[in-house]
C-alpha positions as CSV (number, residue, x, y, z in Angstrom):
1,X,162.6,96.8,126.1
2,X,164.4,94.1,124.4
3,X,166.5,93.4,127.3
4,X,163.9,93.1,129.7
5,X,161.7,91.0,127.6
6,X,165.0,88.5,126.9
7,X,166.5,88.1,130.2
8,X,163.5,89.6,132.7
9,X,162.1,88.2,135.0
10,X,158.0,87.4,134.5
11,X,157.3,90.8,136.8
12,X,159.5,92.5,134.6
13,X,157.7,91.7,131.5
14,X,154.1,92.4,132.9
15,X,155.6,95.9,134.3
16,X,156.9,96.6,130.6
17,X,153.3,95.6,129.6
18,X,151.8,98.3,132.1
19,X,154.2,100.9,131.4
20,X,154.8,101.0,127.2
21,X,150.5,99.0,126.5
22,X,150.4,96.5,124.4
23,X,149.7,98.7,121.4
24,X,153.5,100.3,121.4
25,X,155.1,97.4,121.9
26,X,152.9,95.4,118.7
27,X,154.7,98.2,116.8
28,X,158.2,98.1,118.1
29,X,158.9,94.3,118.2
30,X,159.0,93.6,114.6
31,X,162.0,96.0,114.6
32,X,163.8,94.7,117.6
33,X,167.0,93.0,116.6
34,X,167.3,90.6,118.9
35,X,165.1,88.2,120.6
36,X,165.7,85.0,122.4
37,X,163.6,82.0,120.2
38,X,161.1,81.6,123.4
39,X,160.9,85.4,124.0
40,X,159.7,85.9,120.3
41,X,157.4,82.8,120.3
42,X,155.5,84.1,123.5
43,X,155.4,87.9,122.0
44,X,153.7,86.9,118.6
45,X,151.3,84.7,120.6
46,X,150.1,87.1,122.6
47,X,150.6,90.2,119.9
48,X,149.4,87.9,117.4
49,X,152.2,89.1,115.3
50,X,153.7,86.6,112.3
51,X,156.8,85.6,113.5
52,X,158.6,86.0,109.9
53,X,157.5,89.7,110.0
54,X,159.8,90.0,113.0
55,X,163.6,91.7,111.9
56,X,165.1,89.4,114.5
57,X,163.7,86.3,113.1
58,X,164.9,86.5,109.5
59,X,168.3,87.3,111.3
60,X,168.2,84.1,112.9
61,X,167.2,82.1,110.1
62,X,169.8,83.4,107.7
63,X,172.4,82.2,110.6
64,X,172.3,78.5,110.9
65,X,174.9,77.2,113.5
66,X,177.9,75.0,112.4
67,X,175.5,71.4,113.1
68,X,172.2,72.7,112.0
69,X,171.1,71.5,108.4
């Protein structure tokens, strides 16, 4: 699911929609441990889902890059 929903394309991600419900995949994206910054954005607008509930955003905060201050 992660996968698709990183690098999919938009009929890929409307598919997983159809397939897994919307219901499934509110409970299984807080735990995914990686999503791309635009991926996770989308998903917790339409999930309305906090996006600091998310595993994969604390993850990304605690790793700042070697310019970002």
């Amino acid at each position: 699911m992660e996968k698709v929903l990183n690098y999919g394309l938009w009929s890929d991600v409307v598919a997983i929609f159809k397939f897994y419900g919307r219901d499934r995949i509110r409970r299984e994206i807080p735990q995914a441990a990686y999503l791309k910054k635009t991926a996770l954005s989308f998903l917790c607008l339409v999930l309305d889902l906090p996006e600091n509930e998310c595993k994969c955003y604390a993850k990304t905060q605690s790793n700042l890059g070697h310019w970002q201050h």
